[in-house]
C-alpha positions as a Markdown table, in Angstrom:
| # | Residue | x | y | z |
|---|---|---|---|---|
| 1 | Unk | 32.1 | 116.8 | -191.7 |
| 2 | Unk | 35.1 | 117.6 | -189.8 |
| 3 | Unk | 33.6 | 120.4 | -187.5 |
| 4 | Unk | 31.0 | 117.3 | -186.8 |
| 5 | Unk | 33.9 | 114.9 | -186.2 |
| 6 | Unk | 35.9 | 117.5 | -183.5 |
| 7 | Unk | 32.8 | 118.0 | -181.7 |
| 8 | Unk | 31.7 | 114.4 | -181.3 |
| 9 | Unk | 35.0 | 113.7 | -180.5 |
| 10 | Unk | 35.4 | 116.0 | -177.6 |
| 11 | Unk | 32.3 | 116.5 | -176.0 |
| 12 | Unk | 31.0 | 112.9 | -175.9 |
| 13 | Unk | 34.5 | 110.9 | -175.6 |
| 14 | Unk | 35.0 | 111.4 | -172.2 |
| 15 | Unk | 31.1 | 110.5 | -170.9 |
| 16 | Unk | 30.5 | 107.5 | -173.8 |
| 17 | Unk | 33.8 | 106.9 | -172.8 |
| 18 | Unk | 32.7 | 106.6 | -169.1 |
| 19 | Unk | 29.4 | 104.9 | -170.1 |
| 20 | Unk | 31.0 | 102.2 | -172.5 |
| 21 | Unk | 34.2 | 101.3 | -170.2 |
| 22 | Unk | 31.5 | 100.6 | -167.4 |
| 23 | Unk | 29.1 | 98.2 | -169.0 |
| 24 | Unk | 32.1 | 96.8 | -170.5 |
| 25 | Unk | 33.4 | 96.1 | -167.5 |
| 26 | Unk | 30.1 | 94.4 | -165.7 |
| 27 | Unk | 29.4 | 92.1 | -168.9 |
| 28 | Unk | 33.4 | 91.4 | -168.7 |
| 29 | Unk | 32.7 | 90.0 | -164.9 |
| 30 | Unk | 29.5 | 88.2 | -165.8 |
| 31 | Unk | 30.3 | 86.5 | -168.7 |
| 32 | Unk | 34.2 | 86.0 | -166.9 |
| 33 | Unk | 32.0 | 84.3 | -163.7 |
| 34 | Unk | 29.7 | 82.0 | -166.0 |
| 35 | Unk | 32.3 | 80.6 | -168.0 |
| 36 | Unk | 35.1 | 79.8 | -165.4 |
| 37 | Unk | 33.1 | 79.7 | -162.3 |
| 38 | Unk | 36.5 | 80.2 | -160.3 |
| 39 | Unk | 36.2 | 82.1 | -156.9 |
| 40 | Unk | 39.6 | 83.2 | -157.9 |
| 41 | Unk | 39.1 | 84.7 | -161.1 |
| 42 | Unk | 36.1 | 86.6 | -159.6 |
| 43 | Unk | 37.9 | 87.9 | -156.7 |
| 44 | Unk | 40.6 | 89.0 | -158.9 |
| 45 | Unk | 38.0 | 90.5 | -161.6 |
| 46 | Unk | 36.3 | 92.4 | -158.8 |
| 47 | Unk | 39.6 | 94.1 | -157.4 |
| 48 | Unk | 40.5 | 95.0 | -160.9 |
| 49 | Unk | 36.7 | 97.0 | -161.4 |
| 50 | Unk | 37.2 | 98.2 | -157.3 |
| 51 | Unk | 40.8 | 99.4 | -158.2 |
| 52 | Unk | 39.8 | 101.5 | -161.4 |
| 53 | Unk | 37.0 | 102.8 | -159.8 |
| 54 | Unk | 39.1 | 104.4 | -156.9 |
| 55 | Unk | 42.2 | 105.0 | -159.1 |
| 56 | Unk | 39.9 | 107.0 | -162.3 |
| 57 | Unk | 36.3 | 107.3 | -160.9 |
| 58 | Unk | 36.0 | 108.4 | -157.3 |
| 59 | Unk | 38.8 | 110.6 | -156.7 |
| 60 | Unk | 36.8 | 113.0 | -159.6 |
| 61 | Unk | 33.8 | 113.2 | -155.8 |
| 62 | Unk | 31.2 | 114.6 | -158.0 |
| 63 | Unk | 31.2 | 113.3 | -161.7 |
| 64 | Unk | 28.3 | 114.3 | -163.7 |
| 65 | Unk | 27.3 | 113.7 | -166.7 |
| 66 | Unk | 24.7 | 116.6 | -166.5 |
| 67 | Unk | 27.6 | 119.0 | -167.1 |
| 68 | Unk | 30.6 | 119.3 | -168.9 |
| 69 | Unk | 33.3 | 118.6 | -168.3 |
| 70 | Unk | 32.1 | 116.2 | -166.0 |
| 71 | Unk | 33.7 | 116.4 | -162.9 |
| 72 | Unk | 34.2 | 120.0 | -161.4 |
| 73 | Unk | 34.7 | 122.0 | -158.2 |
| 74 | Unk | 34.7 | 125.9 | -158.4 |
| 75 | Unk | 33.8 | 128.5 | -155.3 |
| 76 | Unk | 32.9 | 131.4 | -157.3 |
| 77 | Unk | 29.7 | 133.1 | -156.3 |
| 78 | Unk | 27.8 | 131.7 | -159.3 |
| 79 | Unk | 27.8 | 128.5 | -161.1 |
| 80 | Unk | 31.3 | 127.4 | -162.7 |
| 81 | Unk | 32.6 | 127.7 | -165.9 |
| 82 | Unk | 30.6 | 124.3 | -167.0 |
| 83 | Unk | 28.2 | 124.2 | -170.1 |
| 84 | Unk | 24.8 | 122.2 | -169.1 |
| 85 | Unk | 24.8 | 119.0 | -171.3 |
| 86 | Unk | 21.6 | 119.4 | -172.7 |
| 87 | Unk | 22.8 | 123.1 | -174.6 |
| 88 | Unk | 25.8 | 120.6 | -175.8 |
| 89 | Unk | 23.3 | 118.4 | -177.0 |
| 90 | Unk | 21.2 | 121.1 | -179.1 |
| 91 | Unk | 24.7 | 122.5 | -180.3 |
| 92 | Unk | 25.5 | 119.6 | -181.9 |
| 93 | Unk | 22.3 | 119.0 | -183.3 |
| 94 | Unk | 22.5 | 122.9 | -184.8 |
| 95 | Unk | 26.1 | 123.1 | -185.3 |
| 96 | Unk | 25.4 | 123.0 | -189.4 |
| 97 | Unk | 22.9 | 125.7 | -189.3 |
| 98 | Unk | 24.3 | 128.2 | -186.8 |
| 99 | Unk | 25.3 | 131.6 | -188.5 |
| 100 | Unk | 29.3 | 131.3 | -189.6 |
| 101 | Unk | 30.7 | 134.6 | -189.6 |
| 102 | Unk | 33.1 | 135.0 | -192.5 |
| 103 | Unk | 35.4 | 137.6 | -190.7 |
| 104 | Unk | 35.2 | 137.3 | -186.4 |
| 105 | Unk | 37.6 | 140.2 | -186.3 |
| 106 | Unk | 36.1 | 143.8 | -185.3 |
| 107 | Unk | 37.8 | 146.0 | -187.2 |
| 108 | Unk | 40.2 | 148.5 | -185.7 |
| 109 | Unk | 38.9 | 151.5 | -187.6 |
| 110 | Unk | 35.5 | 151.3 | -186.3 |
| 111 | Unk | 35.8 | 153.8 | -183.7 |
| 112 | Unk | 32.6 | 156.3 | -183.4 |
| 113 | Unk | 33.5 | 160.1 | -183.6 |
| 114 | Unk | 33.7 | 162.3 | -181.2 |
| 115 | Unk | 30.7 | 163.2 | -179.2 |
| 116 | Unk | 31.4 | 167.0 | -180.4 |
| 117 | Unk | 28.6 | 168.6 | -177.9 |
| 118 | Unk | 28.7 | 171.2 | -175.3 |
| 119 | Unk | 25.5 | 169.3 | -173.6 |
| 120 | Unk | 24.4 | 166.4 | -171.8 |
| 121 | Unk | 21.8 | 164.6 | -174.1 |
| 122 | Unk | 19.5 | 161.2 | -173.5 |
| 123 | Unk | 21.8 | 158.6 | -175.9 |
| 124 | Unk | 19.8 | 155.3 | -177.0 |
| 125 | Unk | 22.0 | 152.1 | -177.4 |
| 126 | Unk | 20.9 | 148.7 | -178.9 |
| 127 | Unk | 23.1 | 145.8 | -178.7 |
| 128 | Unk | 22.7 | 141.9 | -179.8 |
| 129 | Unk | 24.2 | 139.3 | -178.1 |
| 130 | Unk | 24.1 | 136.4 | -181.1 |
| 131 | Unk | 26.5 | 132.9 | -180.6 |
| 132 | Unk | 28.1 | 132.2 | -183.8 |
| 133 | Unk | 31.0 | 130.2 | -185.5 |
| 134 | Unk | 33.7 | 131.7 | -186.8 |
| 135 | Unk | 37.5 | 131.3 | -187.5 |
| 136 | Unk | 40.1 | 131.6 | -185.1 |
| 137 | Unk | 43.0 | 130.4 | -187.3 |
| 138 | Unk | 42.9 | 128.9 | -190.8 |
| 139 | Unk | 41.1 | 125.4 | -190.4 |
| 140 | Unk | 40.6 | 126.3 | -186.1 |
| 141 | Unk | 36.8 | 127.3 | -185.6 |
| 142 | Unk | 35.3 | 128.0 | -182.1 |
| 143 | Unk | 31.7 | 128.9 | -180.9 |
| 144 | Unk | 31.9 | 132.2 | -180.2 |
| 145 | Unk | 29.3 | 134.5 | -177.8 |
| 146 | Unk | 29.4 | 138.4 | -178.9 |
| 147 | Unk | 28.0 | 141.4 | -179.0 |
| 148 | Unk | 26.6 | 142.1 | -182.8 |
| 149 | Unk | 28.5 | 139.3 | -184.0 |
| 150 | Unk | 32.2 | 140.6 | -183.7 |
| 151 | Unk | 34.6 | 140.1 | -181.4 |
| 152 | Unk | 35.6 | 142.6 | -179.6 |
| 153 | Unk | 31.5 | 144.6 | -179.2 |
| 154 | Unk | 31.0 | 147.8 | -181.0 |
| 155 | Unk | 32.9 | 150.7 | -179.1 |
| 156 | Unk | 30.8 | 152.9 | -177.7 |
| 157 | Unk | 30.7 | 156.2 | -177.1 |
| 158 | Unk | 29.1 | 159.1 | -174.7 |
| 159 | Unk | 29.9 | 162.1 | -172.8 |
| 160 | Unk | 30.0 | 162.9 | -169.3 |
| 161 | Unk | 26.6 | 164.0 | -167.8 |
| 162 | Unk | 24.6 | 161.8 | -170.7 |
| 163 | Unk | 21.9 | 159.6 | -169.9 |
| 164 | Unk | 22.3 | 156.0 | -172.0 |
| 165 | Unk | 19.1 | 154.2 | -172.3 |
| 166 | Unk | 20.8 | 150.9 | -173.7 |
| 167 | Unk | 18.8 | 148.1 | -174.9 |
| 168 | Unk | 20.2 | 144.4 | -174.9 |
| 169 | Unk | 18.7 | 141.9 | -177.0 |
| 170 | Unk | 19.3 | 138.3 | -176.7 |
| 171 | Unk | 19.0 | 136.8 | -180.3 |
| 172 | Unk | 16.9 | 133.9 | -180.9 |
| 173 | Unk | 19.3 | 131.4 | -181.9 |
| 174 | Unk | 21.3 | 132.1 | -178.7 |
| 175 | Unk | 21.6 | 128.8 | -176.3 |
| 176 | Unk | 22.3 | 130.7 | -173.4 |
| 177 | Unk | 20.9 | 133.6 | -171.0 |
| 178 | Unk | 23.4 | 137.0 | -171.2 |
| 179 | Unk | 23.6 | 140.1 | -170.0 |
| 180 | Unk | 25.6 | 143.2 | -169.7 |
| 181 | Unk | 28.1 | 145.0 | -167.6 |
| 182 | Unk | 29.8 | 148.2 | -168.0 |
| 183 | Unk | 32.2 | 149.5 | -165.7 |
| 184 | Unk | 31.1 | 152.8 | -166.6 |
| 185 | Unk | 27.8 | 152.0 | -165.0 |
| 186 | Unk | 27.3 | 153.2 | -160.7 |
| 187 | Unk | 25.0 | 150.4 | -160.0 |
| 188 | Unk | 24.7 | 146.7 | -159.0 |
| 189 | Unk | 26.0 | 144.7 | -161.5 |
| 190 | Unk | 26.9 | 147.8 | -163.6 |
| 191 | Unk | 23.9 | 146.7 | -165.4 |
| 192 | Unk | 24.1 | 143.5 | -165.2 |
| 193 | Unk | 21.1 | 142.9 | -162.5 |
| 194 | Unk | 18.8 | 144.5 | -164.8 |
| 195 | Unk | 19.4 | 143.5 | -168.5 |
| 196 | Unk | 19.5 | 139.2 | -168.1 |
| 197 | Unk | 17.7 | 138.3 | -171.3 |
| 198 | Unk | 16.9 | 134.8 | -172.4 |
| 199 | Unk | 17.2 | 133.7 | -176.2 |
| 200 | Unk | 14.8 | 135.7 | -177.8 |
| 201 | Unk | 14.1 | 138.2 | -175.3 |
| 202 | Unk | 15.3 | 141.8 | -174.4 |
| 203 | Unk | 15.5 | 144.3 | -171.4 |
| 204 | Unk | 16.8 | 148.3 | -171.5 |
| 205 | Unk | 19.1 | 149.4 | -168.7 |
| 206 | Unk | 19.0 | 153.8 | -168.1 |
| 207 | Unk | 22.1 | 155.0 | -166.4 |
| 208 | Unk | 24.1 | 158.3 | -166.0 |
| 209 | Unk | 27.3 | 158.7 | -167.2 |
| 210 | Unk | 28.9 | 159.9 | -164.1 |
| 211 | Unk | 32.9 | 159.3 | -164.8 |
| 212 | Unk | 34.9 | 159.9 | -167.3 |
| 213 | Unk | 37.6 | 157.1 | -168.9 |
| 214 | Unk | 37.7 | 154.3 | -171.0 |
| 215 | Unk | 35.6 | 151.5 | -169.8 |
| 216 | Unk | 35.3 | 148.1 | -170.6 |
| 217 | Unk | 32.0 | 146.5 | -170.8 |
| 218 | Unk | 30.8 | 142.4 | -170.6 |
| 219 | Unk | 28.5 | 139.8 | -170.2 |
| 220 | Unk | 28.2 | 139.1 | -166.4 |
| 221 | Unk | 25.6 | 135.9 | -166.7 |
| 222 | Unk | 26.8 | 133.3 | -164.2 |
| 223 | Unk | 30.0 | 131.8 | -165.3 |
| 224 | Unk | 31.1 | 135.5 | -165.9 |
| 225 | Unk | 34.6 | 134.4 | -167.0 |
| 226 | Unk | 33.0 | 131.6 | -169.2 |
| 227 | Unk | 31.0 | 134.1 | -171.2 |
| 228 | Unk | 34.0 | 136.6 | -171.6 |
| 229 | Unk | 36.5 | 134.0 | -172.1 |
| 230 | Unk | 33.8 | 133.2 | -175.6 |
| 231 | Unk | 34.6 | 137.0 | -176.8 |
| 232 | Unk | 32.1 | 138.8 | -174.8 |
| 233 | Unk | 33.5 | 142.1 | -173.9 |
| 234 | Unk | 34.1 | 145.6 | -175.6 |
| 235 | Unk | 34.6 | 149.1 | -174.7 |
| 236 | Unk | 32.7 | 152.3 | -173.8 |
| 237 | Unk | 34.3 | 155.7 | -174.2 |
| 238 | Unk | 32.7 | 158.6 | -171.7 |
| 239 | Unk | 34.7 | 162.2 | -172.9 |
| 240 | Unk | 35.1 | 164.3 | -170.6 |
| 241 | Unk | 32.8 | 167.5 | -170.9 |
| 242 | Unk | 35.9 | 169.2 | -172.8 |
| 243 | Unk | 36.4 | 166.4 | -175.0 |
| 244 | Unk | 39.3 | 164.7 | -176.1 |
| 245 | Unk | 42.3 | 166.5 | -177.9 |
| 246 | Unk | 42.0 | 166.0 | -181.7 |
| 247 | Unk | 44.4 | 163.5 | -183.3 |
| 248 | Unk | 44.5 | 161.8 | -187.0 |
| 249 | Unk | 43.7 | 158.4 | -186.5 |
| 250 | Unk | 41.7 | 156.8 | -183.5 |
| 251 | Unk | 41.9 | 152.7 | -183.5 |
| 252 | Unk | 40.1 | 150.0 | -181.3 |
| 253 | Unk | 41.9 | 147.1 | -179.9 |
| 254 | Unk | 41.1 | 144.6 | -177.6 |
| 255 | Unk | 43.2 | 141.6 | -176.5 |
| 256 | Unk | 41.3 | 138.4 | -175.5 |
| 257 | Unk | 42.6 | 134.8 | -174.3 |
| 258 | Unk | 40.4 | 131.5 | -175.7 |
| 259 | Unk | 40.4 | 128.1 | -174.1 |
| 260 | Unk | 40.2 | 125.2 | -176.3 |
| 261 | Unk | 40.6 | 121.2 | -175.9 |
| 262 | Unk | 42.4 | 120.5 | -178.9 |
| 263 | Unk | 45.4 | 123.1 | -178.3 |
| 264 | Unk | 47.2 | 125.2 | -180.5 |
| 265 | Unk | 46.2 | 124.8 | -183.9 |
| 266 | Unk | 44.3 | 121.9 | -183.9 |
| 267 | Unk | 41.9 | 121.9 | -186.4 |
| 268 | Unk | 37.7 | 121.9 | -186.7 |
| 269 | Unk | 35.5 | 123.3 | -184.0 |
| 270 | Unk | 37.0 | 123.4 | -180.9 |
| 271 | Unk | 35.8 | 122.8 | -177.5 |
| 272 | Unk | 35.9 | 125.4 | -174.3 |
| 273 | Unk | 38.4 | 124.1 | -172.2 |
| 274 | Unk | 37.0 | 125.0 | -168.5 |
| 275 | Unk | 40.0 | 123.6 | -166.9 |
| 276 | Unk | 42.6 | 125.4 | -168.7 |
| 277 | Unk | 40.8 | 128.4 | -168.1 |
| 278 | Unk | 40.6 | 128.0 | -164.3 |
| 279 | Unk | 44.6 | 127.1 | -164.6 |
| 280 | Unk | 45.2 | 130.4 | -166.5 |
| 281 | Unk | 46.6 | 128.4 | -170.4 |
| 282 | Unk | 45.2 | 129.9 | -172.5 |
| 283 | Unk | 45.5 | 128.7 | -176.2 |
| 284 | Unk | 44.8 | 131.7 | -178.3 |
| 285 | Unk | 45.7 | 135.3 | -177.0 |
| 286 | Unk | 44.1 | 137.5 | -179.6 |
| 287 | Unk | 43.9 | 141.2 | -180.6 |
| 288 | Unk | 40.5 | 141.2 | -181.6 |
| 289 | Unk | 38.7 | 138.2 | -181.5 |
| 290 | Unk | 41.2 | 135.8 | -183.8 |
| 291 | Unk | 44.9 | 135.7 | -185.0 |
| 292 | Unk | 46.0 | 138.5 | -187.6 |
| 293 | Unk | 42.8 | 140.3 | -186.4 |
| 294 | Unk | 44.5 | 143.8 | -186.5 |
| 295 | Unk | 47.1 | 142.4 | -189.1 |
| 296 | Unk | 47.0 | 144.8 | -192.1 |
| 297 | Unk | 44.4 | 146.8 | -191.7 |
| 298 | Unk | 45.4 | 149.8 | -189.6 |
| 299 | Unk | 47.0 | 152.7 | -191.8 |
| 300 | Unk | 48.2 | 156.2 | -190.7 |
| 301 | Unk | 50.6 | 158.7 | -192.6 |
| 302 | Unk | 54.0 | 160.6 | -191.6 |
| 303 | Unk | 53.2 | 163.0 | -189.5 |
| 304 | Unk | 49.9 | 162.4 | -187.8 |
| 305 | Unk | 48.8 | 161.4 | -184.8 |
| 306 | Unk | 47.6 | 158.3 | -183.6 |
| 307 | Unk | 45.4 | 157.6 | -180.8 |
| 308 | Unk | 44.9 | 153.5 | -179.7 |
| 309 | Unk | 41.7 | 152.5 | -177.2 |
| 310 | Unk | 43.7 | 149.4 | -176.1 |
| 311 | Unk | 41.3 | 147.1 | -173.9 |
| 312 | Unk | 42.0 | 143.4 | -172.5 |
| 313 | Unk | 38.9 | 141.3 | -172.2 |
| 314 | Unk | 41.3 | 139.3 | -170.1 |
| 315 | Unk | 40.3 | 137.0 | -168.2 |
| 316 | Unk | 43.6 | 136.0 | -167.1 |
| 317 | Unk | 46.2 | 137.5 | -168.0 |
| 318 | Unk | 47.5 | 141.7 | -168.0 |
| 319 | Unk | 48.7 | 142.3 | -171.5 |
| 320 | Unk | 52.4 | 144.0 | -172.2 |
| 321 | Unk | 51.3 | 146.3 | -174.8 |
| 322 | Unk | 54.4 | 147.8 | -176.9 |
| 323 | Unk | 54.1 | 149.3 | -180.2 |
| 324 | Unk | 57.8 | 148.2 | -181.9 |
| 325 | Unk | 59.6 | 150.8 | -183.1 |
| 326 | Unk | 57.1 | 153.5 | -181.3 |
| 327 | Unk | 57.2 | 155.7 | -177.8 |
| 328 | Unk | 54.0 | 156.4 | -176.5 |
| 329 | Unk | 53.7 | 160.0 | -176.2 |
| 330 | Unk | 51.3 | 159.7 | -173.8 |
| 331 | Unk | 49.4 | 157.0 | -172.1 |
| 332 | Unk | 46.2 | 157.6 | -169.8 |
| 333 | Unk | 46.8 | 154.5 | -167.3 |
| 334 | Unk | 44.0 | 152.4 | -166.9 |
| 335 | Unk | 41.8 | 155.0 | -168.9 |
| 336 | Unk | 42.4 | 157.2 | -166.1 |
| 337 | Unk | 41.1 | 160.5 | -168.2 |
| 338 | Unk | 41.0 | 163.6 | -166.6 |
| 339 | Unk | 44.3 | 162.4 | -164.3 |
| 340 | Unk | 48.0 | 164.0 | -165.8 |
| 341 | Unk | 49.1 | 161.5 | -168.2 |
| 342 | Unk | 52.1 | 159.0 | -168.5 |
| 343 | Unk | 54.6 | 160.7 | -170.8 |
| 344 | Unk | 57.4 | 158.6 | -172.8 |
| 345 | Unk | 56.3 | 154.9 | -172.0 |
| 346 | Unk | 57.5 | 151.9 | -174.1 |
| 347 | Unk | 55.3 | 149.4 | -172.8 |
| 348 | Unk | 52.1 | 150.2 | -171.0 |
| 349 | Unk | 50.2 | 147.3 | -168.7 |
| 350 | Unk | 46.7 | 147.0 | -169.3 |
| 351 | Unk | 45.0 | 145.0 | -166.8 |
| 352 | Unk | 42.5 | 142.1 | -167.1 |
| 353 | Unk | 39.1 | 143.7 | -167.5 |
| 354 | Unk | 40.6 | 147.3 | -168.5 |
| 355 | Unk | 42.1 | 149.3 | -170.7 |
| 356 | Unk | 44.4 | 152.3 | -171.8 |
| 357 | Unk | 44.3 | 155.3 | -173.9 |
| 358 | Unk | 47.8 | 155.6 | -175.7 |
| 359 | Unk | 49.4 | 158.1 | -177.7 |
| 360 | Unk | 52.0 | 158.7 | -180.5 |
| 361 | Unk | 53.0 | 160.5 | -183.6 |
| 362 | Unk | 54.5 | 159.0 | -186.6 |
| 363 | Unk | 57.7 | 160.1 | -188.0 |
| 364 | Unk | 59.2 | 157.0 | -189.9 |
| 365 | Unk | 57.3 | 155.6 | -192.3 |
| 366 | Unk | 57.0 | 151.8 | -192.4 |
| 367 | Unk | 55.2 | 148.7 | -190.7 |
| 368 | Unk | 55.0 | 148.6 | -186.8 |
| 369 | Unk | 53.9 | 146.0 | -185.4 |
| 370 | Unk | 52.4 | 146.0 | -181.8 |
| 371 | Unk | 52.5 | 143.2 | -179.7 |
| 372 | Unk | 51.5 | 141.8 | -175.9 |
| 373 | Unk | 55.7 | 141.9 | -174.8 |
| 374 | Unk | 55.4 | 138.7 | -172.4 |
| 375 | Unk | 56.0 | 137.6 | -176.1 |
| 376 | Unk | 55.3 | 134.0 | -176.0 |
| 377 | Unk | 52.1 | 134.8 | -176.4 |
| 378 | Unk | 52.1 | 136.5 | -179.9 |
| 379 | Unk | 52.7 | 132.9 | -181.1 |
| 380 | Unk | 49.5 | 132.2 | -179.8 |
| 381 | Unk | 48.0 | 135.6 | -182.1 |
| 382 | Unk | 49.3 | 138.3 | -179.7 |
| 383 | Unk | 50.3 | 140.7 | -182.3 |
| 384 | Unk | 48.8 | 143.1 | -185.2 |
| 385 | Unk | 50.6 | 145.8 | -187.7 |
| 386 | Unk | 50.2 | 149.5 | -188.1 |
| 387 | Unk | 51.6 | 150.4 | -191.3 |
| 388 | Unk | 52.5 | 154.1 | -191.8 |
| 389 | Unk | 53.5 | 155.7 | -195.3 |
| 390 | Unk | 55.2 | 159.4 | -196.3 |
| 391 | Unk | 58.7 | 160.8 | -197.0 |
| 392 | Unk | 61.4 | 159.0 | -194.3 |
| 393 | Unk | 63.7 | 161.5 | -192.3 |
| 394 | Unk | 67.2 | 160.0 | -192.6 |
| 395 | Unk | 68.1 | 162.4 | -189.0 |
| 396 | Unk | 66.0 | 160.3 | -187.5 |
| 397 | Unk | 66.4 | 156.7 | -188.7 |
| 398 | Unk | 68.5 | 155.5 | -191.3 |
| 399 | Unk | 70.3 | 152.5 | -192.4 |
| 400 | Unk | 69.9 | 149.8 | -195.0 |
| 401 | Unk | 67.3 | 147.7 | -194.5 |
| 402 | Unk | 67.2 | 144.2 | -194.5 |
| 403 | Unk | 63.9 | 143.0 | -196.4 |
| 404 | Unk | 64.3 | 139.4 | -195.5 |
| 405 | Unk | 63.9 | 140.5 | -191.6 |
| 406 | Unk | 61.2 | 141.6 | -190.0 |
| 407 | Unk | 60.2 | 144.8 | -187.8 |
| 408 | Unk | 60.2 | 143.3 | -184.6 |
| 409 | Unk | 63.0 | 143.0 | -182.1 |
């Protein structure tokens, strides 16, 4: 009932709104003319309905009720970040009976191993995009668009000199069109010209892995930033022919802003707030897909080695990432493999639509929590937790610790 009630509330206030303050209005003059019949009273009735209509109506130049929201100017090369009324419509009518996801969350540890061949070879990919609801915060709920049904996609992984044959399919409950680009792709669109798939439908892409790096992949379908800004990005991995270095532990983590109407933790299904998203405000910056997505569930052991694939789906903002209490030995900038890494960093910037490659190795055992370092944002869900275990090294670290605090600085 209350995901129902947040809905209704947002989506059709503003046009029943519109609709209701209008005919209100017109009876309010007619029935005002019939029963006073004073030139007066309707001149004075008819600046009041002139005046609201200049002062909250026309200064909008192209209200809509076709679109939401209802009044909006963009110059993008495609359509802006609007949703067309009649998918609102069908939402609401399907909001009960789309799939809930109990955990949005793609888990860190999902990385796929290394290629481990000495060969080019033909790779097939399938991928889903499926809309879902899921939560974003105990109570929050938003409509998100994904890739299998997790938030960031599956990473993916290939090796320079492969040739991916990778198959979209747009799942039958979807309301909208998507498609799929990947930076790794050398091609219009990156793959996006070729894969658009309706609900239901699906098309296969063939490209040659030419570069290596870390790449991020999204949906492109007109309003690109729309679709991402629902969770629709991931990463793609191409080794170089040598591979990477072996470490201990490989991780996947993505940040991701989402724009809602009712603001920071407001409860029930929220909205997608186009306007905040144009203005860059953000109400959720994520690591993977909600808040405490990466909270927990990343463990590693005194002494090994620890590799991150850090991506930011963006589509704002460059995220700050720092690992508290942690030097990166070695950063690949931008996933710039095959260029001499970063050595020693403390805080590596990953761009909006890219990502990094960052490495470390543990020597103090404990919880470490990572974080975007413009650190406003992890009160908005910018932060996770590696916890590490083993034998502490008292030449190193030492000093009595202060369980009421926590690891952050």
């Amino acid at each position: 009932m209350q995901t129902t009630f947040t809905l209704f509330y947002y989506l059709f206030s503003q046009g029943l709104g519109f609709i209701i303050l209008t005919v209100a209005l017109i009876l309010f003059v007619i029935w005002s003319v019939n029963d006073l019949y004073s030139k007066r009273t309707i001149l004075l009735l008819s600046l009041i309905f002139i005046g609201w209509l200049f002062l909250g109506i026309l200064p909008l130049g192209n209200f809509d009720l076709r679109s939401y929201p209802f009044s909006m100017t963009t110059y993008g090369p495609g359509d802006g970040p609007v949703l067309p009324f009649g998918n609102m419509l069908t939402f609401f009518r399907q909001v009960d009976e789309l799939e809930r996801v109990e955990n949005i969350a793609r888990d860190p540890n999902e990385v796929p191993p290394p290629t481990n061949r000495n060969e080019p070879a033909v790779v097939d990919i399938e991928l889903t995009t499926k809309e879902v609801v899921a939560e974003m915060a105990p109570g929050v709920y938003f409509n998100y668009w994904t890739f299998d049904g997790q938030v960031p996609g599956p990473m993916l992984r290939v090796r320079v000199g492969d040739t991916v044959r990778l198959t979209l399919k747009n799942d039958e409950s979807s309301l909208h069109h998507h498609n799929i680009d990947l930076h790794a792709v050398t091609g219009p669109g990156g793959g996006a010209a070729v894969t658009s798939v309706a609900p239901g439908e699906s098309k296969t892409v063939t490209f040659k892995a030419l570069n290596a790096g870390i790449f991020v992949y999204h949906c492109a379908y007109p309003n690109m930033a729309n679709h991402m800004a629902h969770g629709m990005y991931g990463l793609i991995l191409v080794e170089p022919e040598e591979g990477l270095p072996p470490v201990d532990k490989e991780f996947y983590v993505m940040q991701g802003e989402f724009y809602s109407k009712g603001g920071l933790g407001n409860k029930g299904i929220q909205v997608f707030d186009a306007v905040d998203m144009l203005d860059g405000k953000p109400s959720y910056v994520v690591f993977n897909g909600k808040t405490g997505g990466t909270v927990g569930n990343m463990t590693a052991k005194v002494g090994e080695t620890v590799r991150m694939f850090v991506g930011n789906g963006g589509v704002n903002l460059i995220s700050s990432f720092h690992m508290v209490g942690e030097i990166f030995d070695q950063v690949y900038p931008e996933g710039a493999i095959g260029s001499e890494p970063h050595r020693n960093i403390q805080t590596t910037l990953v761009p909006a639509g890219g990502a990094s490659i960052v490495e470390f190795g543990l020597q103090i055992p404990g919880q470490y929590v990572m974080v975007d370092h413009a650190l406003a944002r992890t009160d908005r869900g910018a932060w996770g937790t590696l916890t590490v275990t083993g034998m502490a090294s008292s030449t190193i670290y030492d000093g009595i610790f202060n369980n009421s605090s926590n690891n952050g600085h």
